[in-house]
mmCIF entry with sequence, helices, sheets and N, C-alpha, C, O atoms, coordinates in Angstrom:
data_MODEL
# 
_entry.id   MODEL 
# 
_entity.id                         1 
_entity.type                       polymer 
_entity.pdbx_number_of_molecules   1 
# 
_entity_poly.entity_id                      1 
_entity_poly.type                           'polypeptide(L)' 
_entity_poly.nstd_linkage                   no 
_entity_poly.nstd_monomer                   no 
_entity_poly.pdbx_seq_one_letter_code       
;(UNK)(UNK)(UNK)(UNK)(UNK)(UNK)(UNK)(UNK)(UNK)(UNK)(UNK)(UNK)(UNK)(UNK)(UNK)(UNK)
(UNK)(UNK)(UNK)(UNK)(UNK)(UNK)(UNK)(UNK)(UNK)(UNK)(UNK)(UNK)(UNK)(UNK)(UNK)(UNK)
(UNK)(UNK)(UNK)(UNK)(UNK)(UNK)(UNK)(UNK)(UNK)(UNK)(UNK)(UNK)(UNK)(UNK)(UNK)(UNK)
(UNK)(UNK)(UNK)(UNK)(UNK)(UNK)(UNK)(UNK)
;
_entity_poly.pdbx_seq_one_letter_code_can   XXXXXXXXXXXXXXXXXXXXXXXXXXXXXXXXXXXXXXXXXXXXXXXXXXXXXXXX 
_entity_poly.pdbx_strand_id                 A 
# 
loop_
_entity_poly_seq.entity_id 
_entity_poly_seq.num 
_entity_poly_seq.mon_id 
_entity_poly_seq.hetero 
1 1  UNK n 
1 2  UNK n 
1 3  UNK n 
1 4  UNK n 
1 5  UNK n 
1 6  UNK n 
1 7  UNK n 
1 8  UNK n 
1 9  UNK n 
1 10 UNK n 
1 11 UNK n 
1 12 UNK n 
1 13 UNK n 
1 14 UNK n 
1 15 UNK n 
1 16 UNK n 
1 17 UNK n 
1 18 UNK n 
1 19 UNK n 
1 20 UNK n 
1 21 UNK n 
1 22 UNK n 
1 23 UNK n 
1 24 UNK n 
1 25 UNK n 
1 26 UNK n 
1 27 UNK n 
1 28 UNK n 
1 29 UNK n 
1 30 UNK n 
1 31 UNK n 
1 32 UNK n 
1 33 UNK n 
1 34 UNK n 
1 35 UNK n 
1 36 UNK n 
1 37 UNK n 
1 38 UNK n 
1 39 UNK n 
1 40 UNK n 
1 41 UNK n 
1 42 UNK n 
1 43 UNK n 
1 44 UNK n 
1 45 UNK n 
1 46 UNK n 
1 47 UNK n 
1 48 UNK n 
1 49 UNK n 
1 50 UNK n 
1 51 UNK n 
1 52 UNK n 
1 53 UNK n 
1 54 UNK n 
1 55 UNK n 
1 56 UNK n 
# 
_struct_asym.id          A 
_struct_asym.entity_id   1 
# 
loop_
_atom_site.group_PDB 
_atom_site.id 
_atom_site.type_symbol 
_atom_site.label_atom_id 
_atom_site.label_alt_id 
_atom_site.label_comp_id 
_atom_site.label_asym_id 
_atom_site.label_entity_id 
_atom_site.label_seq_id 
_atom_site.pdbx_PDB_ins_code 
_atom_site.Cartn_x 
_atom_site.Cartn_y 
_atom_site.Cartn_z 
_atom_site.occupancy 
_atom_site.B_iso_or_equiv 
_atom_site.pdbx_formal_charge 
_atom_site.auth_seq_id 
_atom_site.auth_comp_id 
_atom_site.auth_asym_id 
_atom_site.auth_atom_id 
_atom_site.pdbx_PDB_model_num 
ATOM 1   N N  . UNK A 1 1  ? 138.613 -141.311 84.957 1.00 0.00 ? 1  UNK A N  1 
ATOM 2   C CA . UNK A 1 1  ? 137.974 -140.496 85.963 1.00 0.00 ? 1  UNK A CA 1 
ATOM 3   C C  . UNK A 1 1  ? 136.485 -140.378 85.635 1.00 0.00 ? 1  UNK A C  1 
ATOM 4   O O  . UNK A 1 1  ? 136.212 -140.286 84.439 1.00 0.00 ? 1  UNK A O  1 
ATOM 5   N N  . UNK A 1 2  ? 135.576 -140.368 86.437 1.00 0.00 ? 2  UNK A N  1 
ATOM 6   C CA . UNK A 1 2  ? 133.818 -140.858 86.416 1.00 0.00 ? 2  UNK A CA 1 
ATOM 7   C C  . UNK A 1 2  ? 133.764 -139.430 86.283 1.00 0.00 ? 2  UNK A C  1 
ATOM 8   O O  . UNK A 1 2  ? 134.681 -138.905 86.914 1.00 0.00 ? 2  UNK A O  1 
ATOM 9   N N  . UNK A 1 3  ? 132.807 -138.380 85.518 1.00 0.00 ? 3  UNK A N  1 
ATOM 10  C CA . UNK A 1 3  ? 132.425 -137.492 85.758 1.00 0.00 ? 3  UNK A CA 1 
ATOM 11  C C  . UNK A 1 3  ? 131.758 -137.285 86.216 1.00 0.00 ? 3  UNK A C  1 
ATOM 12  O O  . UNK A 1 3  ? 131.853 -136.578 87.220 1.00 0.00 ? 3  UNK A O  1 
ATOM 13  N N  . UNK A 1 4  ? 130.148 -137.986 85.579 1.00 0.00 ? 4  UNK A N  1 
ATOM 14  C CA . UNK A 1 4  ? 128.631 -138.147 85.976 1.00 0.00 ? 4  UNK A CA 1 
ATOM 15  C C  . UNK A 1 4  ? 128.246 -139.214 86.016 1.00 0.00 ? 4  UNK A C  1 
ATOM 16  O O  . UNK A 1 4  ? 128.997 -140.075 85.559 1.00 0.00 ? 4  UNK A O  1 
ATOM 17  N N  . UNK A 1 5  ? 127.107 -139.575 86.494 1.00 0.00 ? 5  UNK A N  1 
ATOM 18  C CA . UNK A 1 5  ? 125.970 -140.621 86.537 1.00 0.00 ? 5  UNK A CA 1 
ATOM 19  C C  . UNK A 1 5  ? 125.013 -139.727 85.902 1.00 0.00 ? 5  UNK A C  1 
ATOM 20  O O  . UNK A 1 5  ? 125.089 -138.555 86.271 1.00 0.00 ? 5  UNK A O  1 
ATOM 21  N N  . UNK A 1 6  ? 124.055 -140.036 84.959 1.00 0.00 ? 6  UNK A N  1 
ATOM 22  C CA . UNK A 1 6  ? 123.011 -139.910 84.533 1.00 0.00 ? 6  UNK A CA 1 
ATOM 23  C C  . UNK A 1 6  ? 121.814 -140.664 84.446 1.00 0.00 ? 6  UNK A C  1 
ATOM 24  O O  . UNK A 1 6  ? 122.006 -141.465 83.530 1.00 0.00 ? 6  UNK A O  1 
ATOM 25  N N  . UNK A 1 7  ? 120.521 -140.854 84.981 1.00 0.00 ? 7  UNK A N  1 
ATOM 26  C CA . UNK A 1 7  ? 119.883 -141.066 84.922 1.00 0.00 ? 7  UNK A CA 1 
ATOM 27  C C  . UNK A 1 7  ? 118.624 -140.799 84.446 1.00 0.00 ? 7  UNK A C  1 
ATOM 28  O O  . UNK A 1 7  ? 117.979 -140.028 85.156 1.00 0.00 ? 7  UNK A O  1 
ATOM 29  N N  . UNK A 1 8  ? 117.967 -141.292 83.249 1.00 0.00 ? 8  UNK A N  1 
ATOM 30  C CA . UNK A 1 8  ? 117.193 -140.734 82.453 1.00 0.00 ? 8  UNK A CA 1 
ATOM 31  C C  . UNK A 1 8  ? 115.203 -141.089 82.856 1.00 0.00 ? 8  UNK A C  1 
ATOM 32  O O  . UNK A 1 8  ? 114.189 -140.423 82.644 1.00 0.00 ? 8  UNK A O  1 
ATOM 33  N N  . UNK A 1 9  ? 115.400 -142.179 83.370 1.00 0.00 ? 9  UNK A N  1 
ATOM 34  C CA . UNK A 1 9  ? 114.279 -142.991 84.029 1.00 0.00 ? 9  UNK A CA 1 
ATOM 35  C C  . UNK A 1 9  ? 112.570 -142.234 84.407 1.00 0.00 ? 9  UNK A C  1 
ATOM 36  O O  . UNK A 1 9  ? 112.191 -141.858 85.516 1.00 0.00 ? 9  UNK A O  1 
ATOM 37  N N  . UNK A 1 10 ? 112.035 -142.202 83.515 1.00 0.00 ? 10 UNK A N  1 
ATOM 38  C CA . UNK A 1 10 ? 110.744 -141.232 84.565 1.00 0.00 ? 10 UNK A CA 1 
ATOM 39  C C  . UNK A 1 10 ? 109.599 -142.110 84.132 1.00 0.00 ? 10 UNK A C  1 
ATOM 40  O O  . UNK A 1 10 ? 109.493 -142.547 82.986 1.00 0.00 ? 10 UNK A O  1 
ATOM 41  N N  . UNK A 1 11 ? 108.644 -142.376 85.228 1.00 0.00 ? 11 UNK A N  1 
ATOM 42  C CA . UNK A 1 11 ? 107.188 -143.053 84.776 1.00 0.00 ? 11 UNK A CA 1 
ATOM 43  C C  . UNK A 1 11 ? 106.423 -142.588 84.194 1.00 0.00 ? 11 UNK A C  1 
ATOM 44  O O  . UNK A 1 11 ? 105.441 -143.253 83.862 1.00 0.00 ? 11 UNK A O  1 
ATOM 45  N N  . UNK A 1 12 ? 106.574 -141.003 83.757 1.00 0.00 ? 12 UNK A N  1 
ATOM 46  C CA . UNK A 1 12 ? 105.704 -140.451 83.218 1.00 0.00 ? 12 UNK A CA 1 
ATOM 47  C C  . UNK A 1 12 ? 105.823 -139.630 81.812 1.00 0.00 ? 12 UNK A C  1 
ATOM 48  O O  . UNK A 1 12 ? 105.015 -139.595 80.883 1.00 0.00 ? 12 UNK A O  1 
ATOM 49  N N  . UNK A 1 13 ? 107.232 -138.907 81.967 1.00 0.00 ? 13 UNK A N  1 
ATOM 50  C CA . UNK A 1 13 ? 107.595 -137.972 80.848 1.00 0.00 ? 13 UNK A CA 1 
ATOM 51  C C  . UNK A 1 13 ? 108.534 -138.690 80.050 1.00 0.00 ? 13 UNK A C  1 
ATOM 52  O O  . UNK A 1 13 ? 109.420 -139.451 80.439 1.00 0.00 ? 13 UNK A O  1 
ATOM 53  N N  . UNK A 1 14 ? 108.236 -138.358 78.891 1.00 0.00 ? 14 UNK A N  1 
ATOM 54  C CA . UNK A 1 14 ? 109.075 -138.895 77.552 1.00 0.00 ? 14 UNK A CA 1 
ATOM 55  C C  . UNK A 1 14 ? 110.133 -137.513 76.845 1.00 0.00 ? 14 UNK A C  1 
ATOM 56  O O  . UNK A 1 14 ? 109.324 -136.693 76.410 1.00 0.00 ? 14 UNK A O  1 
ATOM 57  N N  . UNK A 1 15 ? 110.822 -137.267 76.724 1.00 0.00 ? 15 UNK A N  1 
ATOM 58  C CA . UNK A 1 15 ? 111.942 -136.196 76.727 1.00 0.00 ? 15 UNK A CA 1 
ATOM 59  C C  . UNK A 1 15 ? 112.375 -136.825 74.811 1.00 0.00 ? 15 UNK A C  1 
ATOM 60  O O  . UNK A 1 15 ? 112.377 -137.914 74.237 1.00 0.00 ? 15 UNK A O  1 
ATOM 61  N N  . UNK A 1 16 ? 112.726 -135.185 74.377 1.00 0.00 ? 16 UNK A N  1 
ATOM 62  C CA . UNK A 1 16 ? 113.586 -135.752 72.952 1.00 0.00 ? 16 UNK A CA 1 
ATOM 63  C C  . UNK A 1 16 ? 114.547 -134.376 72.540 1.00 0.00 ? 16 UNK A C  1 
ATOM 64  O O  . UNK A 1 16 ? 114.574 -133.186 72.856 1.00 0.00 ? 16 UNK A O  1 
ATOM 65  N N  . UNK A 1 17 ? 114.887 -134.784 72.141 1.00 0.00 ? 17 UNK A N  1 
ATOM 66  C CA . UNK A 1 17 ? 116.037 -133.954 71.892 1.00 0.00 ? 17 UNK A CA 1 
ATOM 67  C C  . UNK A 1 17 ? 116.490 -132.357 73.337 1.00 0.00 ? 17 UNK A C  1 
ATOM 68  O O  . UNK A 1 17 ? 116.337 -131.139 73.245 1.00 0.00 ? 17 UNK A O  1 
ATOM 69  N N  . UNK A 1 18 ? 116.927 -133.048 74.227 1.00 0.00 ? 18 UNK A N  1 
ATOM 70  C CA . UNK A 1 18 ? 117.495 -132.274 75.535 1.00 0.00 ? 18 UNK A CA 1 
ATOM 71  C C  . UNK A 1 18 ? 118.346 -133.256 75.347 1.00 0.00 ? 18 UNK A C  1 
ATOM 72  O O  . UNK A 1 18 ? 118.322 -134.449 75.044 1.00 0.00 ? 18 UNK A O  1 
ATOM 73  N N  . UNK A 1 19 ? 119.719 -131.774 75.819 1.00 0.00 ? 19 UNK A N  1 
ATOM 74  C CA . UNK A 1 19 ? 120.691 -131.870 76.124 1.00 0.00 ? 19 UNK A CA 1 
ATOM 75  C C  . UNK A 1 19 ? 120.684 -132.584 77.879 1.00 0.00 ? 19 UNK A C  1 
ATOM 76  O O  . UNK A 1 19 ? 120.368 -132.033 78.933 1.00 0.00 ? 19 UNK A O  1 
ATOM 77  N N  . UNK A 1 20 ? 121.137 -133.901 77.631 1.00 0.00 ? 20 UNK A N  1 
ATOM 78  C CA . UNK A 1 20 ? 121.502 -134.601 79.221 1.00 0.00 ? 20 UNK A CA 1 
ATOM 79  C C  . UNK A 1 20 ? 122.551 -134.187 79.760 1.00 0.00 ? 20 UNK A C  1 
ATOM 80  O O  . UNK A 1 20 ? 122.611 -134.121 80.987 1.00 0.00 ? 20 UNK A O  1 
ATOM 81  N N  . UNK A 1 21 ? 123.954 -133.695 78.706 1.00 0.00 ? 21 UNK A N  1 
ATOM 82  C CA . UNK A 1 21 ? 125.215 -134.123 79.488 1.00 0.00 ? 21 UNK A CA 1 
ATOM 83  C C  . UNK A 1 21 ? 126.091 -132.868 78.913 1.00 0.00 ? 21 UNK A C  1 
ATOM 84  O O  . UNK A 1 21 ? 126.659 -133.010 77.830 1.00 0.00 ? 21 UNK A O  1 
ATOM 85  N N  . UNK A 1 22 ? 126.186 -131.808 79.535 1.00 0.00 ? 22 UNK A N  1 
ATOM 86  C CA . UNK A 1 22 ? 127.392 -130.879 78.511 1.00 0.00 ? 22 UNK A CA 1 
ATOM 87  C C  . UNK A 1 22 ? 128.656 -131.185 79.713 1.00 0.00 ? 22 UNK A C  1 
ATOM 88  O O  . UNK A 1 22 ? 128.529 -131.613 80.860 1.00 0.00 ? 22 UNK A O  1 
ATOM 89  N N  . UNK A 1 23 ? 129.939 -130.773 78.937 1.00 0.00 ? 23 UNK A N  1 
ATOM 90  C CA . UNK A 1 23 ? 131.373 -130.564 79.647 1.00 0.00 ? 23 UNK A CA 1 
ATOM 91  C C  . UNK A 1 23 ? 132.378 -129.827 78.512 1.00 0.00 ? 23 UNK A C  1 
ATOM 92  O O  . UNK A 1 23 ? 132.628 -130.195 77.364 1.00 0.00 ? 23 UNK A O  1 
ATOM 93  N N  . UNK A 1 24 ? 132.877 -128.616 79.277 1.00 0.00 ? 24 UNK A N  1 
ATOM 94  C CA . UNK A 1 24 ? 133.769 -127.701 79.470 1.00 0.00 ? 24 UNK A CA 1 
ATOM 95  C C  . UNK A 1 24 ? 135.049 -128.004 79.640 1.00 0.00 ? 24 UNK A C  1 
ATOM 96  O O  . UNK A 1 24 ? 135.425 -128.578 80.662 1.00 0.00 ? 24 UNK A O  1 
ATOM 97  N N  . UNK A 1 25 ? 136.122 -127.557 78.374 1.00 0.00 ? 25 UNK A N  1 
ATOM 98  C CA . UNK A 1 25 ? 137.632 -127.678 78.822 1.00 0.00 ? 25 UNK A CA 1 
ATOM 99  C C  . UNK A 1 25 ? 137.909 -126.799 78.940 1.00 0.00 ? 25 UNK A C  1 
ATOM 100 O O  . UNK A 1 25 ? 137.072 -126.087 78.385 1.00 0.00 ? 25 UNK A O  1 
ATOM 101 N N  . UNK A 1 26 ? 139.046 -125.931 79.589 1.00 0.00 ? 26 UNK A N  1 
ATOM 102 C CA . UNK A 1 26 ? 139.722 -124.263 79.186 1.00 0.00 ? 26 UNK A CA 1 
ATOM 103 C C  . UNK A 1 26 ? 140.649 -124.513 78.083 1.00 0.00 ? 26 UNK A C  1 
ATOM 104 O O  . UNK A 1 26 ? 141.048 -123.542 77.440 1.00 0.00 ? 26 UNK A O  1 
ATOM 105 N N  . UNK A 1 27 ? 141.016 -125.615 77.803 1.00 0.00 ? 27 UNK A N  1 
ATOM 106 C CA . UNK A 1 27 ? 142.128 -125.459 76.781 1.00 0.00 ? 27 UNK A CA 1 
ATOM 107 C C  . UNK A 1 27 ? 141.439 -126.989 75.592 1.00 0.00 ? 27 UNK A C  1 
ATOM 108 O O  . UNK A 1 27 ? 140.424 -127.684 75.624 1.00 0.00 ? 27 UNK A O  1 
ATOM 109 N N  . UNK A 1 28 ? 142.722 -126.914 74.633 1.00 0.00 ? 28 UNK A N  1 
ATOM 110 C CA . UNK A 1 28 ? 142.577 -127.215 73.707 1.00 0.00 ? 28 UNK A CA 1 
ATOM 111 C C  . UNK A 1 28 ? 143.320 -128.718 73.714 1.00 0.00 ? 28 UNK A C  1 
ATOM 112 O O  . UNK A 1 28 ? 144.370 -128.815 74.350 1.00 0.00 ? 28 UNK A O  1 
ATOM 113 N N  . UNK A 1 29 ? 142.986 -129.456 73.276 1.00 0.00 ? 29 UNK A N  1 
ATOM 114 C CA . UNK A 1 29 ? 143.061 -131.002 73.797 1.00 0.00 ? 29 UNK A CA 1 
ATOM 115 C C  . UNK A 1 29 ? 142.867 -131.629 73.230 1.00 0.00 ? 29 UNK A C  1 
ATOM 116 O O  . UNK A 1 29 ? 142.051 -131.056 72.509 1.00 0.00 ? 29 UNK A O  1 
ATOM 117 N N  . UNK A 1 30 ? 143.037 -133.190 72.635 1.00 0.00 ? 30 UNK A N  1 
ATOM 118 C CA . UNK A 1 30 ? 142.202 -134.770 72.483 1.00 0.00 ? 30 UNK A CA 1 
ATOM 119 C C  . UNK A 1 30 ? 141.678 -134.964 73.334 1.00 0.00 ? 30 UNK A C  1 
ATOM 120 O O  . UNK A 1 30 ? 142.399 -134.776 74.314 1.00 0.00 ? 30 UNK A O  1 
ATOM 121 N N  . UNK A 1 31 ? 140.186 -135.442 73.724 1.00 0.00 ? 31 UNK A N  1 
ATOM 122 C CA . UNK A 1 31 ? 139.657 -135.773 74.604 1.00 0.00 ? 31 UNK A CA 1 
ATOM 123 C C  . UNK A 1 31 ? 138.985 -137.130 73.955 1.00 0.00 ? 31 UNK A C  1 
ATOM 124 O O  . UNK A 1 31 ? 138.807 -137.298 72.748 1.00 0.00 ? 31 UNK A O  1 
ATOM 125 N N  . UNK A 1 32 ? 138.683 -137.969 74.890 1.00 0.00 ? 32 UNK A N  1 
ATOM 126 C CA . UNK A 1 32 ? 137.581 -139.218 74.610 1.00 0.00 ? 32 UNK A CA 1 
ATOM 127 C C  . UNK A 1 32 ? 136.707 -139.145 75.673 1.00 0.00 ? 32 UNK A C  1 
ATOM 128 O O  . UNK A 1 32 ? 137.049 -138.553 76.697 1.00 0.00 ? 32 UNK A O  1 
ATOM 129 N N  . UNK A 1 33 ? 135.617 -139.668 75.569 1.00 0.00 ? 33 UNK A N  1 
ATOM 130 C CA . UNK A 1 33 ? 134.470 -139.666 75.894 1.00 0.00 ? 33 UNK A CA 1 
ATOM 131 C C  . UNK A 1 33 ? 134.003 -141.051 76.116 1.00 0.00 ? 33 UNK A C  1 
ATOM 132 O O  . UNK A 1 33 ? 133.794 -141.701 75.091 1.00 0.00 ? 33 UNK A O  1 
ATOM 133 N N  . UNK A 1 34 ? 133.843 -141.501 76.999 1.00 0.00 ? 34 UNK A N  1 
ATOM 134 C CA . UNK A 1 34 ? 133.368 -142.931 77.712 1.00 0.00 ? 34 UNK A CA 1 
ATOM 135 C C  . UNK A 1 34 ? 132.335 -143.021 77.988 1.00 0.00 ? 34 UNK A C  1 
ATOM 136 O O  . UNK A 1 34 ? 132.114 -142.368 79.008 1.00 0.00 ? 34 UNK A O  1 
ATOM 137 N N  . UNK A 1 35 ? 130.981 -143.810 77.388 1.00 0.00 ? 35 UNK A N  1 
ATOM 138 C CA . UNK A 1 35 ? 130.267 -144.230 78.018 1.00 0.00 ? 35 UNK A CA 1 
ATOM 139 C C  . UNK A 1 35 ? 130.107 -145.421 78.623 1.00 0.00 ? 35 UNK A C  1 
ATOM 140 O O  . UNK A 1 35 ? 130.417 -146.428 77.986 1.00 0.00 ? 35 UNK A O  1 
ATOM 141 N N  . UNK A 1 36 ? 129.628 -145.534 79.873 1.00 0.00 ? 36 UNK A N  1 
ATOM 142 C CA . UNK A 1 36 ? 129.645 -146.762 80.754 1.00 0.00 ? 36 UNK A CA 1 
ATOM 143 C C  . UNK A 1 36 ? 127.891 -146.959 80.958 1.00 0.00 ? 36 UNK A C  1 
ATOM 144 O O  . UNK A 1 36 ? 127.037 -146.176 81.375 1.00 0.00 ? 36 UNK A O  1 
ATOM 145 N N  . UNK A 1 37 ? 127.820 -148.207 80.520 1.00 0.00 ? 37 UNK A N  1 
ATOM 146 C CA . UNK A 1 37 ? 126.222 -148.575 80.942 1.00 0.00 ? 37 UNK A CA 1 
ATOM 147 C C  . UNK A 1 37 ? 126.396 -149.345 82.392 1.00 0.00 ? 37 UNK A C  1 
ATOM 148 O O  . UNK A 1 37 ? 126.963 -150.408 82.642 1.00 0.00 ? 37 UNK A O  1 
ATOM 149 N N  . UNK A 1 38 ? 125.711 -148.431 83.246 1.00 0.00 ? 38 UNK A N  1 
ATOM 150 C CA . UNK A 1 38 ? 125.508 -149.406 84.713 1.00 0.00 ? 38 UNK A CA 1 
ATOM 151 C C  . UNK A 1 38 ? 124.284 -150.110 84.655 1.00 0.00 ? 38 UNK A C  1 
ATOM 152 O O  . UNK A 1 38 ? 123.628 -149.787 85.644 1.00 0.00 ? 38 UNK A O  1 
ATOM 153 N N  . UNK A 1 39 ? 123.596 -151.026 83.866 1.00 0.00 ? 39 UNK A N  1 
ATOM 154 C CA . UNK A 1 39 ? 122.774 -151.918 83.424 1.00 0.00 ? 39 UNK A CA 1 
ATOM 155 C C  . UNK A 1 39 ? 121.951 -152.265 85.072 1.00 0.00 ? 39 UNK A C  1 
ATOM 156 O O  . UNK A 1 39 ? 122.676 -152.582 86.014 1.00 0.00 ? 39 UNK A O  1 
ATOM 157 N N  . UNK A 1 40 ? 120.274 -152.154 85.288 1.00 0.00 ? 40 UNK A N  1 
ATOM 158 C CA . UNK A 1 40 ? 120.045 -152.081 86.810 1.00 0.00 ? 40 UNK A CA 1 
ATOM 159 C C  . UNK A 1 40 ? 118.266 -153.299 86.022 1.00 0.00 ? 40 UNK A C  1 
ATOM 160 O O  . UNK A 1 40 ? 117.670 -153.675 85.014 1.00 0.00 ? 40 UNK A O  1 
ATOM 161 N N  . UNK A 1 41 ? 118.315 -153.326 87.490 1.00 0.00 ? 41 UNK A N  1 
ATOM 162 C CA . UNK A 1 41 ? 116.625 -154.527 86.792 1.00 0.00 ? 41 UNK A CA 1 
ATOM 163 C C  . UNK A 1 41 ? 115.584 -153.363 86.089 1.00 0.00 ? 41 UNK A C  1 
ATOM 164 O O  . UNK A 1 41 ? 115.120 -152.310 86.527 1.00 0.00 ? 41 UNK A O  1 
ATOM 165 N N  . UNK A 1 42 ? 115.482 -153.904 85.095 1.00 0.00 ? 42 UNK A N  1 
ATOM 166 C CA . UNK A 1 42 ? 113.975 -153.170 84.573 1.00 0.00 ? 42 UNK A CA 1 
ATOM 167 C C  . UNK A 1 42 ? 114.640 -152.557 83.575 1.00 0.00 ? 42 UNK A C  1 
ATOM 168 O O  . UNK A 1 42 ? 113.883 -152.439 82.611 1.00 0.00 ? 42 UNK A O  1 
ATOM 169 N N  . UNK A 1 43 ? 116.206 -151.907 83.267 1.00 0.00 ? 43 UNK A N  1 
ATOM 170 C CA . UNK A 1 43 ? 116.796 -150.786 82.864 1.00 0.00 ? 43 UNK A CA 1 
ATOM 171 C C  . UNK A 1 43 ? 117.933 -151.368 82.206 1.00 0.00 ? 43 UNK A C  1 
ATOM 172 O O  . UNK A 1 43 ? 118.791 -150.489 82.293 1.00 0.00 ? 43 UNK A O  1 
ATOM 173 N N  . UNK A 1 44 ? 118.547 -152.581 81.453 1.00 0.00 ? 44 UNK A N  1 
ATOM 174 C CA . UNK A 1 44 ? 119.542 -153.031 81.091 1.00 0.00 ? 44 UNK A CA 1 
ATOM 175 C C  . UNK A 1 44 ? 120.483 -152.405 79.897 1.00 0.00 ? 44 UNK A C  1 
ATOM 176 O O  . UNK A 1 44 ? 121.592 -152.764 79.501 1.00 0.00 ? 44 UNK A O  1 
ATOM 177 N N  . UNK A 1 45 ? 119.638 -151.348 79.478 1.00 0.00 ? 45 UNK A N  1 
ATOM 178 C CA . UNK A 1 45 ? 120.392 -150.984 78.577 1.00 0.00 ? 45 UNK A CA 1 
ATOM 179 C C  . UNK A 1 45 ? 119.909 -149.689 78.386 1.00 0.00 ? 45 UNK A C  1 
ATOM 180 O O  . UNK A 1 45 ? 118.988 -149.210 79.048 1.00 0.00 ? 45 UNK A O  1 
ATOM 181 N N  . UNK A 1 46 ? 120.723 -148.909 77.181 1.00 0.00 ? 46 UNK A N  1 
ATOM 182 C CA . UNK A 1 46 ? 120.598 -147.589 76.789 1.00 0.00 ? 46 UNK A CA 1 
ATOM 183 C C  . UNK A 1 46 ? 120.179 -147.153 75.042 1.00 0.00 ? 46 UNK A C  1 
ATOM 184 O O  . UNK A 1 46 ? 120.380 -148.134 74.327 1.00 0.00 ? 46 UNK A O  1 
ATOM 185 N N  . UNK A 1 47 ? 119.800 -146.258 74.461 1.00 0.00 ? 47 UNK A N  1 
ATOM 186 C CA . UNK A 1 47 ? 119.760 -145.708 73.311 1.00 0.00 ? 47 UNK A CA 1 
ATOM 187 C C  . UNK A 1 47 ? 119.844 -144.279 72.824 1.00 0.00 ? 47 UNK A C  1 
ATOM 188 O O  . UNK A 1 47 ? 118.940 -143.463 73.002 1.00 0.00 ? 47 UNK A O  1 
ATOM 189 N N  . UNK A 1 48 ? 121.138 -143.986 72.112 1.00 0.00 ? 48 UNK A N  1 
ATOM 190 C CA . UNK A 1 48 ? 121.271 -142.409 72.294 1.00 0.00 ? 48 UNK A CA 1 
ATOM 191 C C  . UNK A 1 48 ? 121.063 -142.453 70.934 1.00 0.00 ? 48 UNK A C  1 
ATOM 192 O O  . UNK A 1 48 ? 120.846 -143.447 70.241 1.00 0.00 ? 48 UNK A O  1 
ATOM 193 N N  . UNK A 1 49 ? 121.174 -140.885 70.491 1.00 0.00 ? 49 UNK A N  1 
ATOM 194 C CA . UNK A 1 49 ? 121.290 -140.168 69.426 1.00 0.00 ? 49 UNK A CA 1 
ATOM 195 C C  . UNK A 1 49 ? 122.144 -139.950 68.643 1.00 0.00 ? 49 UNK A C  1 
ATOM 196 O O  . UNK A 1 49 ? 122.008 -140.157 67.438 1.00 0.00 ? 49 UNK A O  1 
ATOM 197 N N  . UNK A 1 50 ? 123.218 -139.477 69.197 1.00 0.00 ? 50 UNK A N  1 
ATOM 198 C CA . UNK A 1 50 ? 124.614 -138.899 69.447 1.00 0.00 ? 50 UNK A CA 1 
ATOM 199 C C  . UNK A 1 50 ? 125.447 -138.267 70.078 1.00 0.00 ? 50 UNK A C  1 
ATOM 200 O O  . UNK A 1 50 ? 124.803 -137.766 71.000 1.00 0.00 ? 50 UNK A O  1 
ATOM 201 N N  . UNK A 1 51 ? 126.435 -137.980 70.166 1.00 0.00 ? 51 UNK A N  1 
ATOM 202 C CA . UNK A 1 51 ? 127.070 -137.175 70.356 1.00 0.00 ? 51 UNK A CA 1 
ATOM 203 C C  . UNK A 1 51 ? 127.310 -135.801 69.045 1.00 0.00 ? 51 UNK A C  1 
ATOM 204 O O  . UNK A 1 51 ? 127.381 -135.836 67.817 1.00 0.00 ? 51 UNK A O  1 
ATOM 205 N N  . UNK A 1 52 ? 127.399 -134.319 70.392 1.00 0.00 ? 52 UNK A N  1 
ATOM 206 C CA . UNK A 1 52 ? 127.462 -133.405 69.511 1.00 0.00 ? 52 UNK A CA 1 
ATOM 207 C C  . UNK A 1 52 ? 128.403 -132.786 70.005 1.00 0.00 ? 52 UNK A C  1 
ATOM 208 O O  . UNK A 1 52 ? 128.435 -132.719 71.234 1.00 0.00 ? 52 UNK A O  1 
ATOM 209 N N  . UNK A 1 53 ? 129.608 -132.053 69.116 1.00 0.00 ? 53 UNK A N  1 
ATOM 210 C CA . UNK A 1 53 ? 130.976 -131.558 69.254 1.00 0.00 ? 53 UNK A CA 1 
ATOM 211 C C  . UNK A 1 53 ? 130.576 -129.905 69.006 1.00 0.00 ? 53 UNK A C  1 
ATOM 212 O O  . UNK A 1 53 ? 130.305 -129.514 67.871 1.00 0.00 ? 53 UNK A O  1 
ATOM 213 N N  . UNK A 1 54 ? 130.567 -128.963 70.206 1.00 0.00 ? 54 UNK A N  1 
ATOM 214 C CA . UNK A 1 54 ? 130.864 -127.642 69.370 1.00 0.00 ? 54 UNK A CA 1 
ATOM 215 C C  . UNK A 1 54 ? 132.537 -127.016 69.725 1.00 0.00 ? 54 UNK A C  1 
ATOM 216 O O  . UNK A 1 54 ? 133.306 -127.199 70.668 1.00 0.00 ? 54 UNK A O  1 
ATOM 217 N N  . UNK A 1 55 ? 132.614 -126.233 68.492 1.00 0.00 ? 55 UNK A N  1 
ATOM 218 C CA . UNK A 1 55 ? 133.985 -125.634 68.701 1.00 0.00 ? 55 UNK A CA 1 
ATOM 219 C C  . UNK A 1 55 ? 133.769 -124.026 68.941 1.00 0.00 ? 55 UNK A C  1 
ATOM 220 O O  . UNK A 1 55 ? 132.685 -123.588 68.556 1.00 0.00 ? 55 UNK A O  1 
ATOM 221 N N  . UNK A 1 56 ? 134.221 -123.572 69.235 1.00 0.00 ? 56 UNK A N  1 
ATOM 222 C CA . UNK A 1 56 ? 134.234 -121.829 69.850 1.00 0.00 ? 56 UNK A CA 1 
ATOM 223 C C  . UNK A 1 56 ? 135.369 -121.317 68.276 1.00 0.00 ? 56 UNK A C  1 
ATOM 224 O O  . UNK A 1 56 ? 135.736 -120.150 68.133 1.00 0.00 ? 56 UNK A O  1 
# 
């Protein structure tokens, strides 16, 4: 199931450490986490940081 599209792209501003992407479960779970690169002209690829896990 697709949650988001994200798009990070700007001609002008350079961004670092912001949060792009949070998500919320009510319960307690295994979850995985998919990233999908939709690779576009000019834009073929991606570079993250990480991923960050908080627990309550």
């Amino acid at each position: 199931m697709k949650d988001t599209t994200v798009d990070l792209k700007s001609p002008t501003t350079t961004k670092y450490r912001d949060a792009i992407w949070t998500k919320s479960w009510s319960n307690q779970s295994r979850r995985t986490i998919k990233i999908v690169i939709e690779g576009t002209s000019g834009r073929p690829s991606i570079t993250t940081d990480g991923l960050v896990y908080l627990k309550d």
